[in-house]
Backbone as CSV, one residue per row, in Angstrom:
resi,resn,N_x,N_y,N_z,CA_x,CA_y,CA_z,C_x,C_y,C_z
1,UNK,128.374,65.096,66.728,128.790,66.375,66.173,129.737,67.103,67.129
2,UNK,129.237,67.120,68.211,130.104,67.658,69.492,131.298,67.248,69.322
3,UNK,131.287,65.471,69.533,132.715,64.672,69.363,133.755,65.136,68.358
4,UNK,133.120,65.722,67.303,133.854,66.141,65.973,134.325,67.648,66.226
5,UNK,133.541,68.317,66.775,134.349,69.590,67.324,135.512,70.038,68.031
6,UNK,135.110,68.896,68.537,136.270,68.612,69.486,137.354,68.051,68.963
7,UNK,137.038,67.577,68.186,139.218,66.947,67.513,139.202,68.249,66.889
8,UNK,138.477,68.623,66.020,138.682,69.806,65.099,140.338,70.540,65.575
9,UNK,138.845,71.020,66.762,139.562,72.582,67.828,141.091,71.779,68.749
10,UNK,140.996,70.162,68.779,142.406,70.423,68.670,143.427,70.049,67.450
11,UNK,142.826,69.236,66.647,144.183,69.427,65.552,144.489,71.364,65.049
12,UNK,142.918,71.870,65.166,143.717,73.460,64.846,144.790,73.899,65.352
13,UNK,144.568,73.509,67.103,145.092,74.164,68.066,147.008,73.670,67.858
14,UNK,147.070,71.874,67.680,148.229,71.822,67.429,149.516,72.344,66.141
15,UNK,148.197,72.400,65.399,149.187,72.892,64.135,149.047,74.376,64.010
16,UNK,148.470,75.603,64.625,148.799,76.564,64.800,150.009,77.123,65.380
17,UNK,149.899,76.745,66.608,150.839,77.250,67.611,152.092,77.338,66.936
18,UNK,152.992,78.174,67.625,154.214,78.644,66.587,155.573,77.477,67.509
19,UNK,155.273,76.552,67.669,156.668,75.773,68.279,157.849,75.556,67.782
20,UNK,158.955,75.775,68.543,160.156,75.506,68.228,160.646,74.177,67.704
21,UNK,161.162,73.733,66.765,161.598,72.177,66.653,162.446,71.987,67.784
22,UNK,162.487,70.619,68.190,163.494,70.282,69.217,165.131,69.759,68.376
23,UNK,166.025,70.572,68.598,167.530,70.378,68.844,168.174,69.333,69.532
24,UNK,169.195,68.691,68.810,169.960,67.762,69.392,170.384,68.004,70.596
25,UNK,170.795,69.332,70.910,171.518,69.975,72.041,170.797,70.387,72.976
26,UNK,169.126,70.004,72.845,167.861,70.650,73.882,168.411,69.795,75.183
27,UNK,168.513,70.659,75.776,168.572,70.150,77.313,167.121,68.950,77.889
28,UNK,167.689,68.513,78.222,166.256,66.847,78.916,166.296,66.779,80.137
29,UNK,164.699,66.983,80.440,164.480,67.455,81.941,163.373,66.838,82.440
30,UNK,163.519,66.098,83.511,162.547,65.460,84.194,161.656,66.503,85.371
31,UNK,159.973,66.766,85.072,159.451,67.461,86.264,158.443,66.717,87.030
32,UNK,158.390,66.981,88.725,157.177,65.935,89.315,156.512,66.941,90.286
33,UNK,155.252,66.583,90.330,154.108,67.769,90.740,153.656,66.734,91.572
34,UNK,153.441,67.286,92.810,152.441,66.746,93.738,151.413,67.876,94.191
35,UNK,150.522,67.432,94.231,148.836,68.690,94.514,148.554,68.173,95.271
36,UNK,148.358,68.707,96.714,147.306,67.774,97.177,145.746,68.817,97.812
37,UNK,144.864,68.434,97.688,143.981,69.429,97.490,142.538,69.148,98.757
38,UNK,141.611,70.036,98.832,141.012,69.739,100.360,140.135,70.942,99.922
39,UNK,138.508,70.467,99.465,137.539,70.953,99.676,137.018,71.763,101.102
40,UNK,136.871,72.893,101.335,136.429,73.364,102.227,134.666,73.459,102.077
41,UNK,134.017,73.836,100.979,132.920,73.708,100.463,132.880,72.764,98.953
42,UNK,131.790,73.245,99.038,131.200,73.366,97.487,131.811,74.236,96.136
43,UNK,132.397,75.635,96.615,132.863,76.295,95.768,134.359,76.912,96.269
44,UNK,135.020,76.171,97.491,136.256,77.089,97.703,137.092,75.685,98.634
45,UNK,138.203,75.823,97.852,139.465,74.828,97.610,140.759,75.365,98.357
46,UNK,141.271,74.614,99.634,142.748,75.219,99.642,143.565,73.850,98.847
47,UNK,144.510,74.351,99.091,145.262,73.196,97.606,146.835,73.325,98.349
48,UNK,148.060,72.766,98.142,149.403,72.735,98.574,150.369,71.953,97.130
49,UNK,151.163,72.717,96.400,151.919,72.573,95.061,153.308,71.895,95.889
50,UNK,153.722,70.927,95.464,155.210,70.503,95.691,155.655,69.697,94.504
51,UNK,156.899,70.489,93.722,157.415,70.522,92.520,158.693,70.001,92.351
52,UNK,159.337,69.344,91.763,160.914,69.465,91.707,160.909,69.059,89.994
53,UNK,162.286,69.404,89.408,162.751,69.852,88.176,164.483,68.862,88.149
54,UNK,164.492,67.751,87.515,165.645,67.687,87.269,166.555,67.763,85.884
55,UNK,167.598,68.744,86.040,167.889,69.136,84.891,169.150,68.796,84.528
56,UNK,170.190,69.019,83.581,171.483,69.028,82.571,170.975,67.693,82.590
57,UNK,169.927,67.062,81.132,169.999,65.862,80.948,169.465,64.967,82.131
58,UNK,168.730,65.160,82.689,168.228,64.338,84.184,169.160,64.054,85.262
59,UNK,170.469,64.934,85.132,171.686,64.481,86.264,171.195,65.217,87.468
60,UNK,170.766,66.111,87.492,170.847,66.952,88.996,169.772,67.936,89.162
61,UNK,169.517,67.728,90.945,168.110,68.674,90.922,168.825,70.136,90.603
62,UNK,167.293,70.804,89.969,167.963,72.183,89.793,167.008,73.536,89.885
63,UNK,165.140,72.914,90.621,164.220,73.572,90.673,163.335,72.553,91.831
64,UNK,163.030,73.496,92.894,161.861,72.855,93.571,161.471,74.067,94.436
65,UNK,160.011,73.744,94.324,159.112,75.048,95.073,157.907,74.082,95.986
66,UNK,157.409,75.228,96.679,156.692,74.425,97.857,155.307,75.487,97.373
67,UNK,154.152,75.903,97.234,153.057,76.813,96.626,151.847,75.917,97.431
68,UNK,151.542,76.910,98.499,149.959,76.831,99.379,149.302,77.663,98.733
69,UNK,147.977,77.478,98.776,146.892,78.369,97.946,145.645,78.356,97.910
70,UNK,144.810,78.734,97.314,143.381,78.633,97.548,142.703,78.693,95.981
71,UNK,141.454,78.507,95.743,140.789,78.302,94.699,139.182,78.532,94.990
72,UNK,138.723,79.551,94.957,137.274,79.976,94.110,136.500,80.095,93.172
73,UNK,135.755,79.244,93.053,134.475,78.832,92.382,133.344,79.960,92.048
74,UNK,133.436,81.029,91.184,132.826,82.338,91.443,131.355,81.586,90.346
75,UNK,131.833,81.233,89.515,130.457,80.986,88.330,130.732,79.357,88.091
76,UNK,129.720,78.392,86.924,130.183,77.676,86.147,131.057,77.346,85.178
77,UNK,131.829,79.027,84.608,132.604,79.216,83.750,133.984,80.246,83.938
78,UNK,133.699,80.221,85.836,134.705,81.569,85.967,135.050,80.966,87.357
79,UNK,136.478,81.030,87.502,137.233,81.013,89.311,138.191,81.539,89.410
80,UNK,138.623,81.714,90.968,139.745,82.650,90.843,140.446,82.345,91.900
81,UNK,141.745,82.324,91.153,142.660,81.519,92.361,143.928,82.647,93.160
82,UNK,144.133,82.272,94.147,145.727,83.014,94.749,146.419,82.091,95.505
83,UNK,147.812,82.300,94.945,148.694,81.311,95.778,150.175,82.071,96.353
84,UNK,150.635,81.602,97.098,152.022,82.065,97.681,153.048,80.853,97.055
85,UNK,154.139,81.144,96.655,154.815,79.780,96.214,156.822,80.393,96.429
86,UNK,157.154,79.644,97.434,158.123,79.696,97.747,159.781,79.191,97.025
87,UNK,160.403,79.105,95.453,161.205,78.347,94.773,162.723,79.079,95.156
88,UNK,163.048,77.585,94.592,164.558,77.468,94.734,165.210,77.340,93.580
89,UNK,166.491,78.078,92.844,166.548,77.636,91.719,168.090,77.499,91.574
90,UNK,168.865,76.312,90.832,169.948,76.673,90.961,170.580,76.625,89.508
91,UNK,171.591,78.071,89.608,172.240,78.829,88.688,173.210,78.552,88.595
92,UNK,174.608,77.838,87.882,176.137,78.375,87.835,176.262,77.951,89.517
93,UNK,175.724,76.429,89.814,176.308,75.965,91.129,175.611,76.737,92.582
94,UNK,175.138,77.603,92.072,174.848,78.967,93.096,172.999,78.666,93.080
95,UNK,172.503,78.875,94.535,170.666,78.430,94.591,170.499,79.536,94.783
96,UNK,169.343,79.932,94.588,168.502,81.832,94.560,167.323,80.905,94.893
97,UNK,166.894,82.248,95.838,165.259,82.148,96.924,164.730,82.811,95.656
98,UNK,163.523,82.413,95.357,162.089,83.321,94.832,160.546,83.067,95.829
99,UNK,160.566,84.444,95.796,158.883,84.720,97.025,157.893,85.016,95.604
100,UNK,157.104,84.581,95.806,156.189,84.785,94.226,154.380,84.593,95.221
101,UNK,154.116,85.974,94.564,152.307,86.122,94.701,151.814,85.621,93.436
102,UNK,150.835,84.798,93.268,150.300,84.702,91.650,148.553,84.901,91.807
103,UNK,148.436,85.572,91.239,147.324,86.278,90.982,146.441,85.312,89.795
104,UNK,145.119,84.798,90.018,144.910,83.931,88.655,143.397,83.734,88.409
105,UNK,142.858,84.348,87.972,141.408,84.021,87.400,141.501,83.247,86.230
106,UNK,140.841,82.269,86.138,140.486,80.927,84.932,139.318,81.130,84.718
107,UNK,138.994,80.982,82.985,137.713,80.714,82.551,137.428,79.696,81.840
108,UNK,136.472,78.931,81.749,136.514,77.243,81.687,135.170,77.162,80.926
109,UNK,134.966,76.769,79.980,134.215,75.847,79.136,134.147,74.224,78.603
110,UNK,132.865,73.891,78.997,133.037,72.751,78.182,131.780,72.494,77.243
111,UNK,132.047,71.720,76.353,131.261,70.944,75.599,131.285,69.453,75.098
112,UNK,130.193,69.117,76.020,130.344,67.787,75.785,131.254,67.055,76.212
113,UNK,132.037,65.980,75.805,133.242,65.719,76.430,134.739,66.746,76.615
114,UNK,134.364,67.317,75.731,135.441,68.827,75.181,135.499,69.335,76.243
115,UNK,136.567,70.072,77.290,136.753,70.957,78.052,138.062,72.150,77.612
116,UNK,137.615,73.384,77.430,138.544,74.369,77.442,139.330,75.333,78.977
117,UNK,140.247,75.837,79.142,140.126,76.800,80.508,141.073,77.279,79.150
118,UNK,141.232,78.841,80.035,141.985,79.873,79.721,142.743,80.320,81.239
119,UNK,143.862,79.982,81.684,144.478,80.345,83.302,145.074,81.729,82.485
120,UNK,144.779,82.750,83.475,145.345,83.765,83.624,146.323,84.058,84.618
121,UNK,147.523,84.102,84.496,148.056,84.694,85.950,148.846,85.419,85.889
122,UNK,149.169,86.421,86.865,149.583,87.916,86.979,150.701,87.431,88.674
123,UNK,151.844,87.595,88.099,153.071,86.930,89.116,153.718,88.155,89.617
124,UNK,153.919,88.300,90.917,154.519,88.940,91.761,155.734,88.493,91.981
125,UNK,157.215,88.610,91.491,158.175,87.785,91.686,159.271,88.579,92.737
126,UNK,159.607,88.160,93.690,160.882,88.526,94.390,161.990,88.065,94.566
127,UNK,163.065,87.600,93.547,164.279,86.946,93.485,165.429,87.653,93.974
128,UNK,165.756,87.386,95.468,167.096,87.959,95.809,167.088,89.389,96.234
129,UNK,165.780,89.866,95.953,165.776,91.032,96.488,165.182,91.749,95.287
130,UNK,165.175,91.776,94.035,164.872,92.117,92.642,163.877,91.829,92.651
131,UNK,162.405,92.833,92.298,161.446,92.403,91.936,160.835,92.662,90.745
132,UNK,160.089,91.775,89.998,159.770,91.793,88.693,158.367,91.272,88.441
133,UNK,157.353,91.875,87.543,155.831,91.305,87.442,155.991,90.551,86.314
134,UNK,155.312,89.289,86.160,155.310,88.444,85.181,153.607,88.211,84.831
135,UNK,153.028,87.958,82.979,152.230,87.477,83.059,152.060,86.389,82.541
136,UNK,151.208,85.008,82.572,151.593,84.053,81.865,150.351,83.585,81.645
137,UNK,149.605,83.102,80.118,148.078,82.928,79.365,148.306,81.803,79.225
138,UNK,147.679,80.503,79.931,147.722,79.207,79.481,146.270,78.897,78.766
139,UNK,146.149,78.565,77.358,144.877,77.728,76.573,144.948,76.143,76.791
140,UNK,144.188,75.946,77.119,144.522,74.203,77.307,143.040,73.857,76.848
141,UNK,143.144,72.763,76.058,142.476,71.553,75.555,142.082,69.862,75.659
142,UNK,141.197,69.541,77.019,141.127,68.223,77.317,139.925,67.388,76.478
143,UNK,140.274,66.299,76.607,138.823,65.800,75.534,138.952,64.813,76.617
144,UNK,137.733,63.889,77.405,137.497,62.810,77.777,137.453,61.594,76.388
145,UNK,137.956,59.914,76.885,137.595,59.403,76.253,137.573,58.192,76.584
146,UNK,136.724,56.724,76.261,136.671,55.672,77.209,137.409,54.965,76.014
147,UNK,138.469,54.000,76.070,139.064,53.082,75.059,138.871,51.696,75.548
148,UNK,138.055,51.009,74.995,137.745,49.445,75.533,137.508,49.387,76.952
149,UNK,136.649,50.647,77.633,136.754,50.241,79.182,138.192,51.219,79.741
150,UNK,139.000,51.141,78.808,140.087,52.367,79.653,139.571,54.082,79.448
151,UNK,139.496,54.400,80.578,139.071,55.974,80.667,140.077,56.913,80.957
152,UNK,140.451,57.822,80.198,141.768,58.752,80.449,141.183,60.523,79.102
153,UNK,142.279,61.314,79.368,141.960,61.921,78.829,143.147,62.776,77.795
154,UNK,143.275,62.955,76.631,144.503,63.246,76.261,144.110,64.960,76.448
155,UNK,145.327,65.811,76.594,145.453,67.263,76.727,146.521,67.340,75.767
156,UNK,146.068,69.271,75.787,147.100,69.694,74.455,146.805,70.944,75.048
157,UNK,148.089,71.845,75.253,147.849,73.238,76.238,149.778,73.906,75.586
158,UNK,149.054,75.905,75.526,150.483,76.367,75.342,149.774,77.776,75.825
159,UNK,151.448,77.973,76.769,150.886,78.762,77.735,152.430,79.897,77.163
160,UNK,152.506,81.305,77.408,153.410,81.789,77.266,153.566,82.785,78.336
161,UNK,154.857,83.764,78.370,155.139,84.467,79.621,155.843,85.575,79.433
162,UNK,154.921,86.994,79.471,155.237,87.892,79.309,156.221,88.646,80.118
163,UNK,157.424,89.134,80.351,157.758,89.870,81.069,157.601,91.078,80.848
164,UNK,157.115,92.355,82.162,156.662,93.461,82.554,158.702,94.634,82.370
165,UNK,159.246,93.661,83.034,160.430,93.960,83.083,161.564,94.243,81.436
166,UNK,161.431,93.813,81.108,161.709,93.139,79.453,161.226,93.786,78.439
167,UNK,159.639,93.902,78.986,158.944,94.593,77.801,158.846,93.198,76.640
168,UNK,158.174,92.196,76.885,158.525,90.919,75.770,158.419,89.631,76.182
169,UNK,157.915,88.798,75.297,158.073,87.316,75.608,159.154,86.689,76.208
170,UNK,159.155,85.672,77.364,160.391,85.202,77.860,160.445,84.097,77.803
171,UNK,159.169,83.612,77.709,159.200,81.991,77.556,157.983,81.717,77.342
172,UNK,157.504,80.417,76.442,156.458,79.902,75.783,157.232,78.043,76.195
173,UNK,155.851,77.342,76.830,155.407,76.233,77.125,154.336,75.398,76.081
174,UNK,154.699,74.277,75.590,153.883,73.877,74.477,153.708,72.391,75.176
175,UNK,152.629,71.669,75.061,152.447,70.548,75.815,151.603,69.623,75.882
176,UNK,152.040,68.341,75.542,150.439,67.388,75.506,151.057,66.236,76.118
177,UNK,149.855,65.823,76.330,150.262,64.822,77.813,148.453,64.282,77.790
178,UNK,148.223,63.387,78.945,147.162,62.789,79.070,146.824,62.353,80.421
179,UNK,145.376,62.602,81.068,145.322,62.759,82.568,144.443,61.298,82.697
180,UNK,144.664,60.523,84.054,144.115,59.750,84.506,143.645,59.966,85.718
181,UNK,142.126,59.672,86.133,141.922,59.158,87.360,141.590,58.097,87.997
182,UNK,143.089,57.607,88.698,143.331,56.668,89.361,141.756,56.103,90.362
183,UNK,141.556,56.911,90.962,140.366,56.459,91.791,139.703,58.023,91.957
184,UNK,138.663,58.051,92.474,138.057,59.012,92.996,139.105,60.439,93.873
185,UNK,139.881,59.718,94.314,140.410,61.052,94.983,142.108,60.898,94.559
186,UNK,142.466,60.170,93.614,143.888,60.258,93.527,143.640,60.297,91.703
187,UNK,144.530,61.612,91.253,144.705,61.155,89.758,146.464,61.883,89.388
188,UNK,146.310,61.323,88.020,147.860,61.139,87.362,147.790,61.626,85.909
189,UNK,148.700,63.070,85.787,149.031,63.542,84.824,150.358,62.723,83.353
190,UNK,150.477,62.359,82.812,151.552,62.177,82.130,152.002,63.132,80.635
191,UNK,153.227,63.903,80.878,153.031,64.646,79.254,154.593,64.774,78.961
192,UNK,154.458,65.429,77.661,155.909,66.249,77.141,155.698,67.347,77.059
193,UNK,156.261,68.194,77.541,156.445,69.414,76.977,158.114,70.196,76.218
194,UNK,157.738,71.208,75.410,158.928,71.580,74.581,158.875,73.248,75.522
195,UNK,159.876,73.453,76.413,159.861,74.869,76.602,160.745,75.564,75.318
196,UNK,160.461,77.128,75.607,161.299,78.140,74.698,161.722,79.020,75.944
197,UNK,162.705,79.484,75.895,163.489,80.630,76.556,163.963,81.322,75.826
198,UNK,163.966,83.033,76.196,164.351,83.897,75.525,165.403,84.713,76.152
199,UNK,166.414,84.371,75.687,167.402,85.383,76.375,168.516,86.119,75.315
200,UNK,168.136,87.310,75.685,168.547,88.198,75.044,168.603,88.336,73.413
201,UNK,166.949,87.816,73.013,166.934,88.016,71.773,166.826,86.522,71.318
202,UNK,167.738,85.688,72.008,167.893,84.453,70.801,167.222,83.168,71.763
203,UNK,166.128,82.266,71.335,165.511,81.203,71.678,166.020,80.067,71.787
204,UNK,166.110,79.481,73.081,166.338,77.780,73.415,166.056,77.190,73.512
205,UNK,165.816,75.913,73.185,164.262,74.890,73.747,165.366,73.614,74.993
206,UNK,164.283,73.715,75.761,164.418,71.963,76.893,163.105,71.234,76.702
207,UNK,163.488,70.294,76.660,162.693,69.016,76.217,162.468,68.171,77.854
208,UNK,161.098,67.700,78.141,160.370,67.724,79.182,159.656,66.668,79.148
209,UNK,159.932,65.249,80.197,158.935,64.774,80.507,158.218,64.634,82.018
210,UNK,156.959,64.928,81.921,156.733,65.563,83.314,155.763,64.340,84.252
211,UNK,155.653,64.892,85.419,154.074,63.971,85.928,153.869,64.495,86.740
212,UNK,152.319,64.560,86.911,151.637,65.369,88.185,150.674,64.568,88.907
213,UNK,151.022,64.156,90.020,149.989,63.549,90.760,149.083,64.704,91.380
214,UNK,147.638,64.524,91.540,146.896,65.090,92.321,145.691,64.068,93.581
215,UNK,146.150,64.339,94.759,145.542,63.972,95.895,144.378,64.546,96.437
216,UNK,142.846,64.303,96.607,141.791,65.047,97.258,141.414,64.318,98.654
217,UNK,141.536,65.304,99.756,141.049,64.862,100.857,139.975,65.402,101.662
């Protein structure tokens, strides 16, 4: 019965969400995540994010950030994270520094093989000297599942991003992909995602295939 809840809540989840179709003209962008992560206890995690983004069609880097951080374990269903994350982004040939605080309490359920979180995070952004608060609500949806002896897990997650500055949505992330663990302390994300950007009223989508390794030591 559980098992059945669980597709339910995600076929709802996929055919709700309001996604953009993807365009011939969507920009195609390769992203790679490295985590590598380091138990201090039982309930408190420092962690280190290293990201890069290659974009116009996979020709050229055009995003990479470096994000140290920490992670607390407050309940079974509640943690709360803070990170510093240092990015680079490049514009019209031209790279811009961003200093970014992110502020992030997650609340996490599961059932059964079913796992839900809700990431909250509340962004401190400093680009160039300009500062701006961002918030961004990720729902994500994992189901465990064993296929003949293969164990992996498919995900389905859409996260969006309010700007404080704007007054308004700036961008919405839609995304399914599927996580493996490689061994005990090494695992491997694989997904697509469809971004939306909002600028000045009118919506763009880039088309995304990503991977995230995560390392525990």
């Amino acid at each position: 019965m559980r098992n059945r809840i669980g597709w339910i809540a995600l076929f709802i989840l996929l055919n709700a969400l309001p996604v953009t179709p993807a365009e011939a003209d969507d920009d195609r962008q390769f992203w790679n995540t490295l985590v590598l992560h380091h138990a201090l206890n039982k309930k408190f995690e420092s962690h280190l994010a290293m990201h890069s983004r290659e974009l116009d069609d996979i020709s050229t880097l055009g995003v990479y950030y470096a994000a140290p951080g920490f992670l607390y374990t407050l309940t079974e269903h509640l943690a709360f994270g803070l990170n510093y994350k240092f990015q680079r982004l490049k514009a019209k040939l031209v790279w811009t520094n961003e200093h970014r605080i992110e502020i992030q309490p997650i609340v996490k359920w599961n059932w059964d093989r079913l796992k839900f979180s809700l990431r909250n995070r509340l962004e401190y952004r400093n680009v160039e000297g300009v500062v701006e608060w961002r918030l961004r609500e990720r729902f994500r949806f994992k189901h465990a599942m064993n296929w003949g002896g293969f164990k992996f897990a498919p995900f389905i997650s859409d996260e969006f991003f309010y700007s404080f500055k704007t007054g308004g949505l700036s961008q919405n992330r839609f995304m399914v992909g599927a996580a493996k663990d490689i061994t005990r302390q090494f695992g491997l994300d694989i997904y697509y995602m469809y971004k939306s950007n909002n600028r000045r009223g009118d919506w763009f989508g880039e088309n995304v295939i990503g991977t995230d390794f995560s390392l525990r030591f």
